[in-house]
C-alpha positions as CSV (number, residue, x, y, z in Angstrom):
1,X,0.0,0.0,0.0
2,X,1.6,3.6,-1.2
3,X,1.9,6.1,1.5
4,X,0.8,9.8,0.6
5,X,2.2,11.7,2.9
6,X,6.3,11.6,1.9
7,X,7.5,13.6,4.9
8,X,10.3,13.1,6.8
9,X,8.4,12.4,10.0
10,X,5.9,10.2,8.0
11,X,8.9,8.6,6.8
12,X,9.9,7.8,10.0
13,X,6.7,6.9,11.5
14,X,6.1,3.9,9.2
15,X,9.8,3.0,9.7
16,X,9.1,2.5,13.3
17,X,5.5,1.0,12.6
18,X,7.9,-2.1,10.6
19,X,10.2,-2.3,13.2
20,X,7.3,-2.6,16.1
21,X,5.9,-5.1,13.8
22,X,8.9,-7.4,13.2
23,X,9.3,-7.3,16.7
24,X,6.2,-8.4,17.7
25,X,6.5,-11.0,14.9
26,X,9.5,-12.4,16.9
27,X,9.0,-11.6,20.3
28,X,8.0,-15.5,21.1
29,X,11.1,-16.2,20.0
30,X,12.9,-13.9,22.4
31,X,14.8,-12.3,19.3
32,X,16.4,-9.3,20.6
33,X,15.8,-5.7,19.1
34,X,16.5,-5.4,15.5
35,X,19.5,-3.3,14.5
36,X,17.6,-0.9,11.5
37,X,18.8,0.1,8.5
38,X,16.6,3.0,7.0
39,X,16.5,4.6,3.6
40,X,17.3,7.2,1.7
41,X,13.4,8.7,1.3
42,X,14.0,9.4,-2.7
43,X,16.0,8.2,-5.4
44,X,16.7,4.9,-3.8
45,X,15.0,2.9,-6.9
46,X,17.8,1.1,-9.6
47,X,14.9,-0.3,-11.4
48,X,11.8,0.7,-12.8
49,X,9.5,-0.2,-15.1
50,X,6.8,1.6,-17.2
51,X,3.6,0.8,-19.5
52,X,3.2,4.0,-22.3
53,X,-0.3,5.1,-22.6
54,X,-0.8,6.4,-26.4
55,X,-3.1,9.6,-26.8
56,X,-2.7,10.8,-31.1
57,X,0.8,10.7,-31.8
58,X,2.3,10.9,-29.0
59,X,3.1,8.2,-25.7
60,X,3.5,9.0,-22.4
61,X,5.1,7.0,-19.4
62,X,1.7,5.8,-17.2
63,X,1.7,3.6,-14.0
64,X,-2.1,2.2,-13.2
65,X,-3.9,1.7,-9.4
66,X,-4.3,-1.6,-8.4
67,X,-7.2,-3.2,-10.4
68,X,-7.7,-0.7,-12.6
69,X,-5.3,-0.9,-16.1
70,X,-8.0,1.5,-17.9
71,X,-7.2,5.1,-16.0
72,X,-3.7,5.7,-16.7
73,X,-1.7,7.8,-14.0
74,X,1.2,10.0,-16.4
75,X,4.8,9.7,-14.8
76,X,6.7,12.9,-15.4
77,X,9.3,12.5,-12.8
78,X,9.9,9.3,-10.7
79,X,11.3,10.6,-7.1
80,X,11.7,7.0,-5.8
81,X,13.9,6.3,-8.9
82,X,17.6,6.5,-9.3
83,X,18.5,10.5,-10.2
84,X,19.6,8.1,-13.4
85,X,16.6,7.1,-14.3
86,X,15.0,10.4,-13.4
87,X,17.8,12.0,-16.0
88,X,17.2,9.2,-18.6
89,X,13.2,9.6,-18.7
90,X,13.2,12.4,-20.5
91,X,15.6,12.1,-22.9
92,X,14.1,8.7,-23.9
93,X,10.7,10.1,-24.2
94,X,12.0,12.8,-26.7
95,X,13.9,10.4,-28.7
96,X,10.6,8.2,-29.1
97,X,8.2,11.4,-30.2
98,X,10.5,12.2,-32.3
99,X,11.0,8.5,-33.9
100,X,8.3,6.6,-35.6
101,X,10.9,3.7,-35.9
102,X,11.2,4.4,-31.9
103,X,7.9,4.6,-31.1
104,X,5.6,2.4,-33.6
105,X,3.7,0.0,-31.0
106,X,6.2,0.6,-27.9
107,X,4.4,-0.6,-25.4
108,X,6.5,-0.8,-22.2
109,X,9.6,0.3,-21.4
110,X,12.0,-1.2,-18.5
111,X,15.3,1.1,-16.5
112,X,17.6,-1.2,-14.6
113,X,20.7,1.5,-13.0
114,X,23.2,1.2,-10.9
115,X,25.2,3.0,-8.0
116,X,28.2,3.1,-10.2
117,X,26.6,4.7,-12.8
118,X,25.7,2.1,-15.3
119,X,22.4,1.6,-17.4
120,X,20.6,-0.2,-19.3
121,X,17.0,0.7,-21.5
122,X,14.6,-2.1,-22.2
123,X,12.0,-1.6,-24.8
124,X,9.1,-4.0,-25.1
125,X,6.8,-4.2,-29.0
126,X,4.0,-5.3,-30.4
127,X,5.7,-5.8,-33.2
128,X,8.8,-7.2,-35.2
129,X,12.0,-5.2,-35.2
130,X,14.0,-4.3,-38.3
131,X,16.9,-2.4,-39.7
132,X,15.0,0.9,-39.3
133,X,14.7,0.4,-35.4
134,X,18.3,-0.6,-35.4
135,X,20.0,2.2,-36.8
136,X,18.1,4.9,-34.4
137,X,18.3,2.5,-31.5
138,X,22.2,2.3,-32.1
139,X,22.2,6.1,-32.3
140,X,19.9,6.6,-29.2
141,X,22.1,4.2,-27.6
142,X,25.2,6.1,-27.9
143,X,23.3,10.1,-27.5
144,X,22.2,8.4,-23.7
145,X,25.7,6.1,-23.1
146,X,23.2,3.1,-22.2
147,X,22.9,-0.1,-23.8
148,X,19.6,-0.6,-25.0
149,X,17.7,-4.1,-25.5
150,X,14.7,-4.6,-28.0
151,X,12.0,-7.2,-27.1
152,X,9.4,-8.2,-29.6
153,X,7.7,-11.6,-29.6
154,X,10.2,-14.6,-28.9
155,X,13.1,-11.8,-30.0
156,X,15.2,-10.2,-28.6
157,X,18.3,-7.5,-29.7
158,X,20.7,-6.4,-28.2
159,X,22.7,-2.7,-28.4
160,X,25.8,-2.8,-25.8
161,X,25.8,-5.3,-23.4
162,X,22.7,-7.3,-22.1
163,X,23.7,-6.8,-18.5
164,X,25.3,-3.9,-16.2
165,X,27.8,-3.6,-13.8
166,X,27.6,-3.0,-10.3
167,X,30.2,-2.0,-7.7
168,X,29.8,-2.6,-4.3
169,X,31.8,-2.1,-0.6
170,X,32.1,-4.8,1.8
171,X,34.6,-4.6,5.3
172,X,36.5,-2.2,3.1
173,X,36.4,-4.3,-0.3
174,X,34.7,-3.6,-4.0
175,X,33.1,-6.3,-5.1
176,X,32.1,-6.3,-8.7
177,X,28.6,-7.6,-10.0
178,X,27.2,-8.5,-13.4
179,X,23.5,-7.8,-13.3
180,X,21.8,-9.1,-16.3
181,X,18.4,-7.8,-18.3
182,X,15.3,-10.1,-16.9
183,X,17.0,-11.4,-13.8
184,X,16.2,-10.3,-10.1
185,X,18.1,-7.7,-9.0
186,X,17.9,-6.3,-5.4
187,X,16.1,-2.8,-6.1
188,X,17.9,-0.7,-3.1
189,X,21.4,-0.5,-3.9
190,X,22.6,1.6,-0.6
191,X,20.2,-0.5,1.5
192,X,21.4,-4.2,0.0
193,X,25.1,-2.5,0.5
194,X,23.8,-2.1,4.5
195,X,22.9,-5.7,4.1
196,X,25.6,-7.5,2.8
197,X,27.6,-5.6,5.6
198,X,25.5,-6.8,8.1
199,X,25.6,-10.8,7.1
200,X,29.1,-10.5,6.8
201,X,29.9,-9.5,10.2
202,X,27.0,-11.9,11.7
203,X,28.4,-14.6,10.0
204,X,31.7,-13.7,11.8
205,X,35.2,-15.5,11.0
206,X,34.7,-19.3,10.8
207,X,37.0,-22.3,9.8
208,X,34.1,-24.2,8.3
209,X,31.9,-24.2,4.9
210,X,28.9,-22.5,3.7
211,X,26.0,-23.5,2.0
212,X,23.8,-21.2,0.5
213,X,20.4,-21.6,-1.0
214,X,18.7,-19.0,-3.1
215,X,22.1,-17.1,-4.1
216,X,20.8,-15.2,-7.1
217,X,23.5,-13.6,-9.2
218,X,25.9,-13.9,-5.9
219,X,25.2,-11.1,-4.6
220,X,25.8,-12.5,-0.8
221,X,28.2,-15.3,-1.5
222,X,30.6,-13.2,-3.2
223,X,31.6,-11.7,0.6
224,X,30.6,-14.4,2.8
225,X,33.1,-16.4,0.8
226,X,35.5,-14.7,2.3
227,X,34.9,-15.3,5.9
228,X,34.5,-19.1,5.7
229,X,37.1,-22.1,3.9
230,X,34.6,-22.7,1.4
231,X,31.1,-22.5,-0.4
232,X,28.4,-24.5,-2.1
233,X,25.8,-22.0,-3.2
234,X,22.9,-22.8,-5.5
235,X,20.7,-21.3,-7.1
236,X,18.1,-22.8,-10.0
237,X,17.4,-19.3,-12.5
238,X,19.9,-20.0,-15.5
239,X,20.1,-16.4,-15.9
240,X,21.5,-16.2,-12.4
241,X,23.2,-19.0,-12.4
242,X,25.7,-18.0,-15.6
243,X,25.9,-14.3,-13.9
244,X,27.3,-15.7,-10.7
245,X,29.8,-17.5,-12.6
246,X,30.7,-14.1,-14.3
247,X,31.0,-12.7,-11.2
248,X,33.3,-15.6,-9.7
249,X,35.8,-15.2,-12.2
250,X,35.4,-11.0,-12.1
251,X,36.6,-11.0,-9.0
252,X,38.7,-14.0,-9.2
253,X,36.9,-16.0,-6.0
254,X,38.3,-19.7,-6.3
255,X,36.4,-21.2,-3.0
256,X,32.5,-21.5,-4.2
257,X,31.4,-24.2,-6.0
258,X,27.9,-23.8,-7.8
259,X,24.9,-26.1,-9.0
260,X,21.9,-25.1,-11.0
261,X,19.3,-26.9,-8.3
262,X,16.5,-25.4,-6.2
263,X,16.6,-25.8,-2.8
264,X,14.1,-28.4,-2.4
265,X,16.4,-30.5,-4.7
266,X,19.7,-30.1,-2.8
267,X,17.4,-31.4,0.2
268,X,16.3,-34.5,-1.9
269,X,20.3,-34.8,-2.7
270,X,21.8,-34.3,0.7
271,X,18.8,-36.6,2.2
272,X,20.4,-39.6,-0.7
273,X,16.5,-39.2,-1.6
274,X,17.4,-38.3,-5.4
275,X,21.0,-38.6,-7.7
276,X,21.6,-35.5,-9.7
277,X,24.0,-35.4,-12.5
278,X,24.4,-32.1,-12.1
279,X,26.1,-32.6,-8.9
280,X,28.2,-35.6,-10.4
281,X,31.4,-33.1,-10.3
282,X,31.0,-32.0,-6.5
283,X,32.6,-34.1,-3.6
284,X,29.8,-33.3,-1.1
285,X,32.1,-35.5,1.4
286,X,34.8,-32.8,1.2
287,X,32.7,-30.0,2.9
288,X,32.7,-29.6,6.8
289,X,29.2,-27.3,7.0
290,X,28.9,-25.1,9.9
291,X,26.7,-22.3,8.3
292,X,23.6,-22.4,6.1
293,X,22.7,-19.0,4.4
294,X,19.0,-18.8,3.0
295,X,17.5,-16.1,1.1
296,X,14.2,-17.4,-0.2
297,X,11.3,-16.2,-1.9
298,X,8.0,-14.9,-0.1
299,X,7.1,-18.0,0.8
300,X,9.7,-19.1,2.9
301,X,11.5,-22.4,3.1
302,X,9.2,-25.5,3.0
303,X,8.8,-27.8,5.6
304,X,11.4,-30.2,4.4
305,X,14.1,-27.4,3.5
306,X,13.5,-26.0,7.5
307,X,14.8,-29.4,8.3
308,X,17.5,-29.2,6.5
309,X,19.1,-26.5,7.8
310,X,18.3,-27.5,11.6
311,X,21.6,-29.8,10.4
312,X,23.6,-26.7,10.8
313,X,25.0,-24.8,13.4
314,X,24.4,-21.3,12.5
315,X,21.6,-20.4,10.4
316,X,22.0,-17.3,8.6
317,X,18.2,-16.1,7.2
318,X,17.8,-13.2,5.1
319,X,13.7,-12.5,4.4
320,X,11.5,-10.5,2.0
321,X,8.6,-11.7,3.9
322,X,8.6,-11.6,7.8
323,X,5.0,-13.7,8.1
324,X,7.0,-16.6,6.4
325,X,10.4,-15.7,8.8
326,X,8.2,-16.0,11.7
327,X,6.7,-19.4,10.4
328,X,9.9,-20.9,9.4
329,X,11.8,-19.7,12.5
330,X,8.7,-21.5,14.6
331,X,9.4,-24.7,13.1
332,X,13.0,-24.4,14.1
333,X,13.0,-22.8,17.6
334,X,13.3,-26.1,19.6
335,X,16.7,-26.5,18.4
336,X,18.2,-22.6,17.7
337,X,17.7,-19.6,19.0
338,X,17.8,-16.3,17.7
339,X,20.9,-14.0,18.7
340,X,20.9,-10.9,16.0
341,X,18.1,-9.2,14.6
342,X,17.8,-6.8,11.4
343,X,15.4,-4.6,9.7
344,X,16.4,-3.5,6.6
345,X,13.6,-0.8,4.9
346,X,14.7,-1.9,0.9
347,X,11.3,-0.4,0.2
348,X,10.2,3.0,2.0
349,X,6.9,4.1,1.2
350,X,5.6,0.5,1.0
351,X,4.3,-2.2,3.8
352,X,7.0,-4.6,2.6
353,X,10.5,-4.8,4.2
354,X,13.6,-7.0,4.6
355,X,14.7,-8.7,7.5
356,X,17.8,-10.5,8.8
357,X,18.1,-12.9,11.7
358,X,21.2,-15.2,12.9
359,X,20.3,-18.3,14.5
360,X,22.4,-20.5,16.5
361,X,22.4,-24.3,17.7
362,X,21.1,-24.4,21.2
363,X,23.4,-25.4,23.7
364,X,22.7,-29.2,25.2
């Protein structure tokens, strides 16, 4: 639900209205008070995305209430966007008003930025795209210094690169991220920056392994790497998968090993319940596991994933949802406990937020 009232105090009003509420959520758990991470209150947005409503000639960027894709709502200026995006709006909007070869059925345009300054322009038709849209796409391309990619049914083309390039600090270190068109992204930059900070020093120095579930594009196991011997992260998006191996070799990390499985899979695999040959390469034998690092969907972790991770130790949970935290963390608070807490407001203005709990292995 959007708020309406973007003040300061407003802002700060629902940020302690998420942090009572994760609280509550926790307090039979005996969680202690969540260390919060707030927002910047504009321009926190890498991505966005737009449908273009068409009135005569011309098309405007529109966004739509909830249930209602007939009464178009015209975006001028996007203040929760990057300053990027809010500089690249314009200048895209000129190009295709002025373009017929831009603009002939353009149906929905797509920004994905970065904090180092990257981005990339996707444009979405009704239509096939030929020569015509190539040369002024090329041009447009270079006038904005973004790559641009052009969808139309079952096609796509690509101007630049079909991904962009992310730079992000850690204890002190840049870690570099490939972040490719159509794959999840996280949409806070300076917030996911407070949140790989925080798992890294919750996870602490350990002598053991990690296994991660969910990784994504590595976007956490690129630094947590670097406080344990080693990791097997998985992850089941292609997409993702082939940008965390990018981003292995980027920034020359030799201590993960990765496989394309979801989580319920590697469950099946580590329970002897299923043989995968995609894991016919990996010595599961050779890893000493001490930490499990989850960052799953809204739903949670199933029932039979919760119980695999009761196996370990320390039990590092990173959650979009904290209804699903709460009911995951209940099935596993007869045998850990929770010791650090985390709020992380990845999306001011909205109900949803991020949260972060360590769990440790009760003592006998």
């Amino acid at each position: 639900m959007l708020n309406t009232d973007y003040s300061p105090a407003a802002y700060a009003q629902q940020l302690q209205t998420k942090q009572s509420r994760l609280h509550n959520l926790l307090s039979e758990f005996n969680a202690p008070a969540p260390q919060v991470f707030a927002s910047s209150e504009q321009h926190y947005r890498l991505r966005a995305e737009f449908r273009l409503w068409r009135e005569g000639d011309k098309r405007f960027y529109a966004m739509f209430a909830p249930g209602d894709n007939r009464t178009p709502i015209f975006i001028n200026t996007f203040p929760i966007g990057s300053t990027l995006i809010n500089q690249l709006m314009p200048r895209l909007e000129a190009a295709w008003n002025a373009s017929k070869a831009l603009s002939d059925r353009l149906f929905q345009v797509e920004f994905l930025t970065t904090l180092s300054g990257e981005a990339m322009i996707t444009l979405c038709y009704h239509r096939p795209l030929d020569e015509d849209w190539q040369a002024v796409a090329e041009q447009l391309a270079s006038d904005l210094n973004v790559s641009i990619i052009g969808r139309s049914r079952g096609k796509r083309t690509v101007i630049g690169r079909d991904f962009v390039v992310e730079k992000l600090n850690v204890a002190g270190r840049e870690f570099s991220y490939r972040q490719p068109e159509g794959a999840f992204t996280q949409p806070n930059g300076a917030v996911n920056t407070h949140m790989l900070n925080w798992a890294y020093e919750a996870l602490g120095e350990q002598p053991d392994d990690l296994l991660e579930l969910y990784c994504g594009n590595g976007n956490f196991t690129l630094p947590l790497s670097t406080r344990v011997r080693k990791v097997l992260a998985t992850e089941i998006s292609k997409s993702s998968v082939n940008a965390a191996l990018a981003n292995l070799a980027d920034n020359q990390i030799e201590n993960i090993e990765l496989v394309r499985l979801s989580a319920e899979e590697l469950t099946q695999a580590l329970n002897g319940v299923r043989e995968f040959r995609r894991l016919a390469s990996i010595d599961l034998n050779s890893y000493e596991f001490g930490t499990v690092f989850v960052d799953p969907p809204r739903a949670g972790m199933d029932s039979d994933t919760c119980e695999l991770v009761r196996r370990f130790d320390r039990i590092l949970y990173i959650s979009c949802n904290p209804e699903t935290l709460a009911e995951n963390i209940r099935q596993l608070s007869d045998t850990h406990q929770i010791v650090k807490t985390a709020l992380f407001d990845q999306f001011p203005w909205t109900d949803h937020m991020e949260s972060g709990v360590l769990l440790e292995r009760k003592s006998a």
